[in-house]
DOFISE-745304 format. One record per atom (N, C-alpha, C): x, y, z; residue in three letters; atom name. Coordinates in steps of 0.001 Angstrom, whole numbers, plus 500000, padded with zeros to 6 digits. Layout:
BEGIN
<lumnu x="X" y="Y" z="Z" res="ALA" atom="CA"/>
...
***
This chain:
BEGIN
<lumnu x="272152" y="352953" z="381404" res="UNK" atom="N"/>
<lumnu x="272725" y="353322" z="380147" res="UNK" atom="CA"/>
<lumnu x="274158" y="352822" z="380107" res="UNK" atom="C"/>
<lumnu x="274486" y="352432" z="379301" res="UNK" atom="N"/>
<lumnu x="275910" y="351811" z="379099" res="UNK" atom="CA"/>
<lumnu x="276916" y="353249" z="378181" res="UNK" atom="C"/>
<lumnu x="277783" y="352985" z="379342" res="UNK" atom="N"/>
<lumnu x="279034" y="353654" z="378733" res="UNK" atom="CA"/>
<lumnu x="279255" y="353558" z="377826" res="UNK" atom="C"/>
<lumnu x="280407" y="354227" z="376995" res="UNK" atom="N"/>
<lumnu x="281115" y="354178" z="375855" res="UNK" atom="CA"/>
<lumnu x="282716" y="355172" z="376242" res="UNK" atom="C"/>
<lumnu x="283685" y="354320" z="376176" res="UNK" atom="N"/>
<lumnu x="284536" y="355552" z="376262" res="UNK" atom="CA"/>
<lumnu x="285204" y="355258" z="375363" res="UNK" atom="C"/>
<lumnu x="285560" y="357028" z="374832" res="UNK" atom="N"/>
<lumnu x="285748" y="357567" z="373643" res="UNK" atom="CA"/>
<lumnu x="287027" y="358326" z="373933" res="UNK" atom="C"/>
<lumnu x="288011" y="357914" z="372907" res="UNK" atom="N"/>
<lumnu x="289854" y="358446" z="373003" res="UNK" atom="CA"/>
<lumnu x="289555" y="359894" z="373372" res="UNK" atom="C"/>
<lumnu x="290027" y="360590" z="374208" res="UNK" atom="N"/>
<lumnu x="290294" y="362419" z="374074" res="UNK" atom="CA"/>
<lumnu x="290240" y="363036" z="372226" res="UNK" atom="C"/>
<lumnu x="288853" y="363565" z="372471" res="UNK" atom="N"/>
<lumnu x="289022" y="364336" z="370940" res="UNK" atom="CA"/>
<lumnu x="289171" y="365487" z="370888" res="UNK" atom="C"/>
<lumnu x="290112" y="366141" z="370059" res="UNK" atom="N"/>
<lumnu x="290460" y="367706" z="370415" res="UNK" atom="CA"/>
<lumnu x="289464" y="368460" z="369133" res="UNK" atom="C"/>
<lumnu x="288826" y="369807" z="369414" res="UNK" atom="N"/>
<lumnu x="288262" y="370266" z="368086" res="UNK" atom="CA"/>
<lumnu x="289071" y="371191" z="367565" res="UNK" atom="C"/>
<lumnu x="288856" y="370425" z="365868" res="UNK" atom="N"/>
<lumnu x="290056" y="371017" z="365061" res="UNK" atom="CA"/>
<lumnu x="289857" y="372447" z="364905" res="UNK" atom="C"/>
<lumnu x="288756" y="373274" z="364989" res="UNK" atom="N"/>
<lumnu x="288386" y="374812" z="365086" res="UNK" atom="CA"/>
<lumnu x="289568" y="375867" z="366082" res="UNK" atom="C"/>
<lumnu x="289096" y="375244" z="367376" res="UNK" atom="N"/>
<lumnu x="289761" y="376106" z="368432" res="UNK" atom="CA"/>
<lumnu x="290746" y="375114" z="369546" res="UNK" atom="C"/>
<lumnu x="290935" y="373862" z="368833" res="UNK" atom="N"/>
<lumnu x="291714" y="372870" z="369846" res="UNK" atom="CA"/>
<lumnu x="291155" y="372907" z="371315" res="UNK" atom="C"/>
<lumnu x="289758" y="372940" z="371439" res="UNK" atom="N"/>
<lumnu x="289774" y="372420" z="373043" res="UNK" atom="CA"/>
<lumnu x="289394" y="370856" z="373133" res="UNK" atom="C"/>
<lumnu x="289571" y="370446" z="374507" res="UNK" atom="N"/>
<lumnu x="289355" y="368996" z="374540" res="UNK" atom="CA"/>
<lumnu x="287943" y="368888" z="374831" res="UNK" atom="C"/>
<lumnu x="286946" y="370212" z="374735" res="UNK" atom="N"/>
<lumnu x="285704" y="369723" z="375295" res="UNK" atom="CA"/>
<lumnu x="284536" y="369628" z="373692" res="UNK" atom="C"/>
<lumnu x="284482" y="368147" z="373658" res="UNK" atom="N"/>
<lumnu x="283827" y="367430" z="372504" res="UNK" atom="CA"/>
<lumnu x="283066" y="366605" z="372891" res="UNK" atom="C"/>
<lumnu x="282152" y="366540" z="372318" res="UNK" atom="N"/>
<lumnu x="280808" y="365709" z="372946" res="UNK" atom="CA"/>
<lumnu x="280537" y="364882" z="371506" res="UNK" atom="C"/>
<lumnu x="279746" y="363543" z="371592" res="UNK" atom="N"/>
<lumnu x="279528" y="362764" z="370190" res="UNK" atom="CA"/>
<lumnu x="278020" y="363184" z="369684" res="UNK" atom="C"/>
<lumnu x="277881" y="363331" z="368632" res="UNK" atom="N"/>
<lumnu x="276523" y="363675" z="368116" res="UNK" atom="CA"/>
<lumnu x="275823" y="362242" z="367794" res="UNK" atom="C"/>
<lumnu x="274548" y="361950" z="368623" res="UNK" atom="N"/>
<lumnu x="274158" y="360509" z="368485" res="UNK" atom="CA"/>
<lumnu x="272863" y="360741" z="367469" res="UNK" atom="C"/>
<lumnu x="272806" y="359947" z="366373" res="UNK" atom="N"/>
<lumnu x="272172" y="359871" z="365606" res="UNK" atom="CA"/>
<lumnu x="271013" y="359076" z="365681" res="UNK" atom="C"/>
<lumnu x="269831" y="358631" z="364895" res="UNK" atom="N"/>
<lumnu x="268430" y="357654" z="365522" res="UNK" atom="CA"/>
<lumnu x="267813" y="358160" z="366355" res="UNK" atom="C"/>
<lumnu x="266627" y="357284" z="366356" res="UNK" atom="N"/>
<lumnu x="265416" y="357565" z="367341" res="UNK" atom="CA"/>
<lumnu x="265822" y="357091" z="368658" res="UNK" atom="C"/>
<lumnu x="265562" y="358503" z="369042" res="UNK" atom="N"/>
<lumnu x="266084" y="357855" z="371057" res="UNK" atom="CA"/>
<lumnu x="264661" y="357764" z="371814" res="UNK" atom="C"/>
<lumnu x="264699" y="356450" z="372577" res="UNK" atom="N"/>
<lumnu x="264032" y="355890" z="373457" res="UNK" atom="CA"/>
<lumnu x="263944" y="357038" z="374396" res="UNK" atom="C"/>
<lumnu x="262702" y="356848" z="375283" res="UNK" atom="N"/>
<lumnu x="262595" y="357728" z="376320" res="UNK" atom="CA"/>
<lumnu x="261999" y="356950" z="377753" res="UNK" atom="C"/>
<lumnu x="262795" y="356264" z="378883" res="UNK" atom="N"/>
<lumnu x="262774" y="355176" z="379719" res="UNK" atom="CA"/>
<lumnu x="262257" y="355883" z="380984" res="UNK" atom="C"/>
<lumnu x="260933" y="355682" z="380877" res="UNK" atom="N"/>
<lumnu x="259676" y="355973" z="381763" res="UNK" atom="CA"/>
<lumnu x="260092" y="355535" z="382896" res="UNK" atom="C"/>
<lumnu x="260805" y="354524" z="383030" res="UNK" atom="N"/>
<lumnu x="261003" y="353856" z="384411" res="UNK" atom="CA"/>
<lumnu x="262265" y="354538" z="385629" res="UNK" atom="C"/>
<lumnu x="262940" y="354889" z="384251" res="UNK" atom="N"/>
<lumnu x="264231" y="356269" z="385222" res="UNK" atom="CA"/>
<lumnu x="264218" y="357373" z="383909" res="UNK" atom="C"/>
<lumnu x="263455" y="358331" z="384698" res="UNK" atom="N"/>
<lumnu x="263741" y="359242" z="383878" res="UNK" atom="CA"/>
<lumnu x="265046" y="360288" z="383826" res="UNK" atom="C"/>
<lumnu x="265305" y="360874" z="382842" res="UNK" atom="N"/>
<lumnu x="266636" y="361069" z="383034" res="UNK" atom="CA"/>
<lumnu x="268044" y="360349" z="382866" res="UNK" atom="C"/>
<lumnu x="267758" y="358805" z="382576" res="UNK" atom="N"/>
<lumnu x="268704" y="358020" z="382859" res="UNK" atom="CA"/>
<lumnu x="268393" y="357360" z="380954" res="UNK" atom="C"/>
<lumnu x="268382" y="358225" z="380151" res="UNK" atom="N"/>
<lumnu x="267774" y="357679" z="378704" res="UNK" atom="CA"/>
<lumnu x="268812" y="359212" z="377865" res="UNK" atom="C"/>
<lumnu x="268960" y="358638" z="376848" res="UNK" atom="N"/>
<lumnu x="269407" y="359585" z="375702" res="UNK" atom="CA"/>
<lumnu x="269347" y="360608" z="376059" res="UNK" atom="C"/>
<lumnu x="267798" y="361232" z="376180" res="UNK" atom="N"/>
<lumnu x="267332" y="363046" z="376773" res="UNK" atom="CA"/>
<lumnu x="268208" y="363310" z="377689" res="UNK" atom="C"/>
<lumnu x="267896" y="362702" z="379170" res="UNK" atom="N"/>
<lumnu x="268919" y="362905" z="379884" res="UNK" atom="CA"/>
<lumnu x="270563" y="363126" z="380050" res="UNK" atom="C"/>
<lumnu x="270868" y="362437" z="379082" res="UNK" atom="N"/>
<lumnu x="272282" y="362486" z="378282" res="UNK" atom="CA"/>
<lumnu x="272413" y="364346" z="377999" res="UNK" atom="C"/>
<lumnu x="271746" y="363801" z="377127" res="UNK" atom="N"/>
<lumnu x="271547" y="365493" z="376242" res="UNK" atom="CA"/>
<lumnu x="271339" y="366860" z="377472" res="UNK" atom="C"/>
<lumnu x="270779" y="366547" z="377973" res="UNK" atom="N"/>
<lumnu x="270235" y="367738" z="378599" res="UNK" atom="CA"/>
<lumnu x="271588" y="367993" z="380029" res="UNK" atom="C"/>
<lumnu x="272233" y="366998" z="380076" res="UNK" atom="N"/>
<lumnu x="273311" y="367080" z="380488" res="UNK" atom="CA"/>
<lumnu x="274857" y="367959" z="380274" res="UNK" atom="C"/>
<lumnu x="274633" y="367838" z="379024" res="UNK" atom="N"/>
<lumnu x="275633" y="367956" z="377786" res="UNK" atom="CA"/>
<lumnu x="276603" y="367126" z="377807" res="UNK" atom="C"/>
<lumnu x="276291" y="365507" z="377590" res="UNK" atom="N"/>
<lumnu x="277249" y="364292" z="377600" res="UNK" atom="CA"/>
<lumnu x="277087" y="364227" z="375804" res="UNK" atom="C"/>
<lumnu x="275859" y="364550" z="375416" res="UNK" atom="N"/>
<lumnu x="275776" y="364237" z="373993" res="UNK" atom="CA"/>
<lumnu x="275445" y="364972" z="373550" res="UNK" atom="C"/>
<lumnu x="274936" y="365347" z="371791" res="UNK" atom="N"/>
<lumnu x="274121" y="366113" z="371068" res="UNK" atom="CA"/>
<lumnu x="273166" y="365055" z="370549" res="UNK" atom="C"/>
<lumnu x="271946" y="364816" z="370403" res="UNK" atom="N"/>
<lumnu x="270500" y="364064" z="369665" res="UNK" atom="CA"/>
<lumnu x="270685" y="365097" z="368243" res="UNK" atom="C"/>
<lumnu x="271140" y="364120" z="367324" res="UNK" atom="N"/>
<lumnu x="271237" y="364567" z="365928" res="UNK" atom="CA"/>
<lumnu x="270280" y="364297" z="364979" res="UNK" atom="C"/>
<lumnu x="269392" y="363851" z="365305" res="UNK" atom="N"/>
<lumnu x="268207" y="363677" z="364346" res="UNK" atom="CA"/>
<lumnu x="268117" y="362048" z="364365" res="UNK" atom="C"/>
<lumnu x="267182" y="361959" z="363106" res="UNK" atom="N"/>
<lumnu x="267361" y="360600" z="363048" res="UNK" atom="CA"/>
<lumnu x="267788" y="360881" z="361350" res="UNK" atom="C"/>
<lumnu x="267823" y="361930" z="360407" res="UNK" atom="N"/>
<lumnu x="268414" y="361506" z="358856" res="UNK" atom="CA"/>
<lumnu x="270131" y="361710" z="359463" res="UNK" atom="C"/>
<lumnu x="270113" y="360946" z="358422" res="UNK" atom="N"/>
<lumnu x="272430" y="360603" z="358707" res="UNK" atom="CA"/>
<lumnu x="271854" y="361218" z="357197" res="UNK" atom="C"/>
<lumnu x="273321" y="362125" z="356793" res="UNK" atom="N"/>
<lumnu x="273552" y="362415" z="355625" res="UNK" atom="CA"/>
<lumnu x="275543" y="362421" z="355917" res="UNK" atom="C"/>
<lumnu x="275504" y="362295" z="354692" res="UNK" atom="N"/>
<lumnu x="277591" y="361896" z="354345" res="UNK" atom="CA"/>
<lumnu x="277824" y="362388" z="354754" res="UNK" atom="C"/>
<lumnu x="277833" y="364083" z="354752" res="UNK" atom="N"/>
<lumnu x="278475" y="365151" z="355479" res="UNK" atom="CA"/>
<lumnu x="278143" y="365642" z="356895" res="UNK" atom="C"/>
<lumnu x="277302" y="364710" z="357708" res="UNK" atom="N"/>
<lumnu x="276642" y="364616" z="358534" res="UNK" atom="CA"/>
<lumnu x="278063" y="364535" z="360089" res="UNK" atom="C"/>
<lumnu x="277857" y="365661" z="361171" res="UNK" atom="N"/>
<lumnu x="279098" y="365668" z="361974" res="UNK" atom="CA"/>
<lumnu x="279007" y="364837" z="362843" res="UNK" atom="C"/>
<lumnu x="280270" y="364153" z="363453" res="UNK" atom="N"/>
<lumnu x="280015" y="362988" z="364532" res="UNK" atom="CA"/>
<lumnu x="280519" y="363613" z="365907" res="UNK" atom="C"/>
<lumnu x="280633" y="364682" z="366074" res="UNK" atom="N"/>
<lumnu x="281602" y="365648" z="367186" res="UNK" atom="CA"/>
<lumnu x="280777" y="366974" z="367264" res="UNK" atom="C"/>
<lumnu x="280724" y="367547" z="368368" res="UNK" atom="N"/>
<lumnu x="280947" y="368969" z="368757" res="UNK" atom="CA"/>
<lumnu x="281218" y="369408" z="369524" res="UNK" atom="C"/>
<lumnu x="282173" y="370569" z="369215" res="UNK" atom="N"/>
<lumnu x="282574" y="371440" z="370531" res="UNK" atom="CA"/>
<lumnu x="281525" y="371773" z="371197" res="UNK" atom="C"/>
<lumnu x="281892" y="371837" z="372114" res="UNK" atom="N"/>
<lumnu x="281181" y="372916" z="373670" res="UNK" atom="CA"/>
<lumnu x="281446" y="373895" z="373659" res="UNK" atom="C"/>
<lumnu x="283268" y="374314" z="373230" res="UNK" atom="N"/>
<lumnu x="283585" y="375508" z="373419" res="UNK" atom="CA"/>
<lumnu x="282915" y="376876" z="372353" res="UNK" atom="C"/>
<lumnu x="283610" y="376145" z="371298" res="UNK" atom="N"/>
<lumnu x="283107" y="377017" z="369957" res="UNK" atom="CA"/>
<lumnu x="281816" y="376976" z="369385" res="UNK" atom="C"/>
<lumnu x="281337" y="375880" z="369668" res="UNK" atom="N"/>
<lumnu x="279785" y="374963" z="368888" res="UNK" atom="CA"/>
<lumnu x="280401" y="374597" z="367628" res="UNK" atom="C"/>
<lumnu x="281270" y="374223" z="367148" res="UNK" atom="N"/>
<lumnu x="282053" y="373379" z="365849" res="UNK" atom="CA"/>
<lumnu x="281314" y="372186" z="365840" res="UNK" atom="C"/>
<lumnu x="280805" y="371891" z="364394" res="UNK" atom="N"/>
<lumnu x="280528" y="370475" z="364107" res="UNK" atom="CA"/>
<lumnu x="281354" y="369825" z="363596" res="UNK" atom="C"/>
<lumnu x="282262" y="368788" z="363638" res="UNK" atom="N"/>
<lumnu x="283170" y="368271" z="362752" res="UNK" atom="CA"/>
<lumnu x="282814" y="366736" z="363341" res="UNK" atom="C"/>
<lumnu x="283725" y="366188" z="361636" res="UNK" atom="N"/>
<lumnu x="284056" y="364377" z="361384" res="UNK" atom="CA"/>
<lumnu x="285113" y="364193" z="362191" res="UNK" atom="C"/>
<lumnu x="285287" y="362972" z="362447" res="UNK" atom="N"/>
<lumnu x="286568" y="362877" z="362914" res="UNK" atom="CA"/>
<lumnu x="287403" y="361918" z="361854" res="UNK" atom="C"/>
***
């Protein structure tokens, strides 16, 4: 799985730095390492699996601390 690193995002709710990205689309599921695919991500808590509909008001962030959804 390829990285992505992402600036320190603080959540505007309760200001902590613990924010995770909400990944949107159909996630693959890689039979060959399991665990090492989107799910695994998720079940980690590196990400949130946001569906696959995007709508405008749709959040790209969430806290860990509070569970806040926010845009950035």
């Amino acid at each position: 799985m390829r990285r992505i690193k992402i600036p320190m995002i603080w959540c505007p709710e309760c200001g902590s730095g613990a924010v995770i990205a909400i990944v949107y689309g159909m996630p693959f599921e890689n039979l060959d390492k399991p665990g090492k695919d989107l799910y695994g991500a998720e079940k980690k808590g590196h990400i949130e699996l946001g569906g696959c509909c995007i709508k405008e008001d749709s959040s790209n962030f969430r806290c860990k601390s509070c569970g806040k959804g926010f845009k950035r």
